[in-house]
Phi, psi and omega in degrees: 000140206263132170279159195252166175250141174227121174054020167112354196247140163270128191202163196298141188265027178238107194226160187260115163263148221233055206247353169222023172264159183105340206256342178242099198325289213292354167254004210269296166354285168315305180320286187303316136002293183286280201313324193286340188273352167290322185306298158264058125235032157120326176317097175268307193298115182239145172234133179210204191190151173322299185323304201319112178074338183091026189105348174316290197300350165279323225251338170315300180312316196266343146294295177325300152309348183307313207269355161287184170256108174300322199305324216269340169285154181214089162279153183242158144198140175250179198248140188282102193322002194231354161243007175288067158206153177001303164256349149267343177327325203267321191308296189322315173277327160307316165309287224286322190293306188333303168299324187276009204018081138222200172240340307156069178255157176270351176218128172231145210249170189253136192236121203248139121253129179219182154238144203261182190211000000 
């Protein structure tokens, strides 16, 4: 399968999203699993958001991910719209590295739930 380009980077065009791992303790084993067996099979792309879990679903990824090479992964993760502004942004990402133990996500996004018609 032919790789995509996201922000400048060539990455596996298959990425996972993490928008309901986290929210149940009793899954977090499984949950994390999941993620390492999307990993070694080619899967870089993880996306995932503050929102997500209340912060679960990062500090999972970021479980997950330890046994990997962060260079070869492409996190995604977003800021929460009530928390976009000037000064909360850097704090709101400094969390989010913080759940994920990395220094680093490669792309961070303004994160609307809406319903869209």
């Amino acid at each position: 399968m032919k790789k995509v380009k996201i922000a400048g980077r060539e990455v596996f065009p298959i990425g996972l999203g993490t928008s309901n791992v986290g929210d149940k303790a009793g899954k977090f084993s499984q949950e994390v699993e999941a993620i390492r067996a999307g990993l070694e099979h080619g899967v870089q792309v993880i996306d995932t958001a503050e929102m997500y879990g209340n912060g679960n679903a990062e500090r999972l990824v970021g479980h997950a991910i330890e046994p990997f090479d962060r260079e070869n992964l492409f996190l995604v993760s977003k800021v929460l719209p009530n928390n976009a502004s000037k000064k909360q942004i850097p704090l709101s990402l400094e969390n989010s590295l913080k759940r994920l133990k990395t220094d680093y996500v490669d792309l961070y996004l303004l994160h609307w739930k809406g319903v869209f018609r």
